[in-house]
N, C-alpha and C positions, 0 to 999 in steps of 0.2 A: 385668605386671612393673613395679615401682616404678622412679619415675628415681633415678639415681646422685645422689648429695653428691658433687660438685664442689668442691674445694678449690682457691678463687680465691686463686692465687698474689701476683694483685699490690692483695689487698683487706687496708686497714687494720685489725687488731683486728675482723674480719667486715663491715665497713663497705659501703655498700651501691657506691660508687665502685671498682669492679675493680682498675682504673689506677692508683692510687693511688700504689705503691710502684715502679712503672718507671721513672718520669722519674728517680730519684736517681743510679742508676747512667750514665743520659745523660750530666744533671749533670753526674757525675766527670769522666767523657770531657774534656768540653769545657773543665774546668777544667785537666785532666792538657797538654791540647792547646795550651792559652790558655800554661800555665809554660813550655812547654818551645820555642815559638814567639816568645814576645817577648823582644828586643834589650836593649830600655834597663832595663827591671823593676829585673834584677840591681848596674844601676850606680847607682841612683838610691836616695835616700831613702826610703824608704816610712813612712806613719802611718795605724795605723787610727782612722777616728771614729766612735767607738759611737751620738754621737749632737750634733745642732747644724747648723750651716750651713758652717761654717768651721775652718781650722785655724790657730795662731799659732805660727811659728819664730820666736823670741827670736836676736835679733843683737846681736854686741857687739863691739866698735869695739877698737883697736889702746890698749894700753896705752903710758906714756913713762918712760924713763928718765931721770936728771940725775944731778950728781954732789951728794954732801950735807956742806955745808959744817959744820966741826964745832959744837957748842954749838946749832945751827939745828934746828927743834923739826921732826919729821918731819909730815906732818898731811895725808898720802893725796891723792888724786887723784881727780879725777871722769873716771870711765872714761864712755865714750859709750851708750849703749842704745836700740836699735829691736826691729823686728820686722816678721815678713814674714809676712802673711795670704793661705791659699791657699783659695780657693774653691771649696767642692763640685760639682761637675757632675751633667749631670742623670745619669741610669740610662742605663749603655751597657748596649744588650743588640743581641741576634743572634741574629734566634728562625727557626724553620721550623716548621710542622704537618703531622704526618702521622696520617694516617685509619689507624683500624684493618682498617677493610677495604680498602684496597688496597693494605696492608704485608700484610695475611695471605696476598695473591692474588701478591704481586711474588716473583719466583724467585731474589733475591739481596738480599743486608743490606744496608738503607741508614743506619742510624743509624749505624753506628761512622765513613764516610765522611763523614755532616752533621754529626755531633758534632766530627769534626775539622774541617771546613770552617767552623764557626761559631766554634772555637777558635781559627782563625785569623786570622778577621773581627776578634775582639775583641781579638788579638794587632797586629795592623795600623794600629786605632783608636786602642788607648791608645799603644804607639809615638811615634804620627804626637801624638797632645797631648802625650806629657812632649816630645818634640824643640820644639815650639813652644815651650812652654814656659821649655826651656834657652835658645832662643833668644832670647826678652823677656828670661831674668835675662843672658843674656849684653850683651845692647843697655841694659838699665835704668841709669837715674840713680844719684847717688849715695845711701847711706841714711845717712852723717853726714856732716858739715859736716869740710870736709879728704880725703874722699875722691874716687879720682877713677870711678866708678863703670866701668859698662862699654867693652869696645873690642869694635871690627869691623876684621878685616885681608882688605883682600879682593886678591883674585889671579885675574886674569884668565886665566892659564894653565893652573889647577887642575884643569881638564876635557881636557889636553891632554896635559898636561906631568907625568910622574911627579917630576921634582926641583923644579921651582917646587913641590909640591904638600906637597913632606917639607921644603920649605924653609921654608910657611906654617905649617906643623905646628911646627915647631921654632922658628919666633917666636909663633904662639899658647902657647906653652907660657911663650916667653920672656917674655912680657906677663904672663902667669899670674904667675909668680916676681918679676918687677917691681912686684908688685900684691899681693907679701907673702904670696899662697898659698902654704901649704908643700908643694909640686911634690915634695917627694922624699921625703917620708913619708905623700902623698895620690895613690894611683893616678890618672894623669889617662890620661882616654881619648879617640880620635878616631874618630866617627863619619862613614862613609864611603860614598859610592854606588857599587854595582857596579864599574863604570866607572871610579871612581880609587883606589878597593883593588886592580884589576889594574894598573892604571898601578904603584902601587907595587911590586905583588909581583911582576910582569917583569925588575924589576931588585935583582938582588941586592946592591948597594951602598947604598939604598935602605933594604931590610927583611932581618935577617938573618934567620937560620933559625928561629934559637930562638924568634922573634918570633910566628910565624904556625906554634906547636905541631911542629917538626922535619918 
């Protein structure tokens, strides 16, 4: 008796590599895993770079107004101009390897469990670099001459105290606006550890309802 043609499922255009076409679907997982886990992603900037070392955000400085005397010839302003260079990092990855022989012999699924547990490694990592990151531009210098670059307001009771904590919030915000960000047409947000999100959410003078989804 002849042997059967086997139609290898996961073989490219009959390629001689079986596996081939499995990992894509892992992939997904993990990407599915990686969107629906990370915090800051949705608040933050994003730019993709097809290709180079770097990226360049163009900054540009507060324009001025004066009043204009008549017959006085108008003749424009030198508005300020920087720019802010943000630097490729290397390849975050989150890898596992599993043998086909001892996934074929194991009595329950492990990939959809690794797939999400590596989702969430790489949710966790990039996280933890844009917060760092927020935090340098928040400390940095000034980038034109006239400006007063970053503040730090710190509060020693913030780990204790739910109202010292929506008090710091409400002058971080207030600095914000003293510093000519437009605070009320630019969602501002406050990121928070376990521990003083329920400090706030205990009291409901604090955080209303509507705040924390009814």
């Amino acid at each position: 008796m002849a042997n059967a043609t086997v139609s290898r499922l996961g073989s490219a255009d009959l390629a001689a590599d079986k596996t081939a076409l499995f990992l894509k679907v892992f992939a997904g997982e993990v990407i599915t895993s990686f969107e629906t886990s990370t915090i800051l992603k949705p608040l933050t900037r994003q730019r993709v770079i097809q290709s180079g070392k770097s990226a360049s955000f163009p900054a540009i400085y507060k324009a001025s107004a004066s009043y204009h005397t008549p017959g006085a010839e108008i003749v424009g302003q030198d508005v300020r101009h920087n720019e802010v260079v943000v630097t490729i990092d290397d390849l975050l990855v989150a890898d596992a390897f599993l043998s086909n022989i001892d996934e074929a012999m194991n009595h329950y699924d492990v990939r959809s469990p690794y797939s999400n547990e590596l989702g969430l490694a790489l949710a966790l990592a990039y996280d933890k670099n844009v917060a760092r990151n927020v935090i340098r531009a928040a400390r940095g210098s000034a980038l034109f001459t006239g400006d007063t670059g970053g503040s730090a307001i710190t509060d020693a009771d913030s780990n204790t105290s739910g109202t010292s904590l929506a008090g710091s919030i409400w002058t971080a915000k207030q600095t914000l606006e003293e510093k000519d960000v437009p605070v009320d047409s630019t969602p501002v947000q406050a990121a928070l550890k376990p521990a003083q999100w329920y400090l706030l959410a205990q009291d409901s003078t604090l955080v209303l309802n509507r705040d924390v989804g009814g």
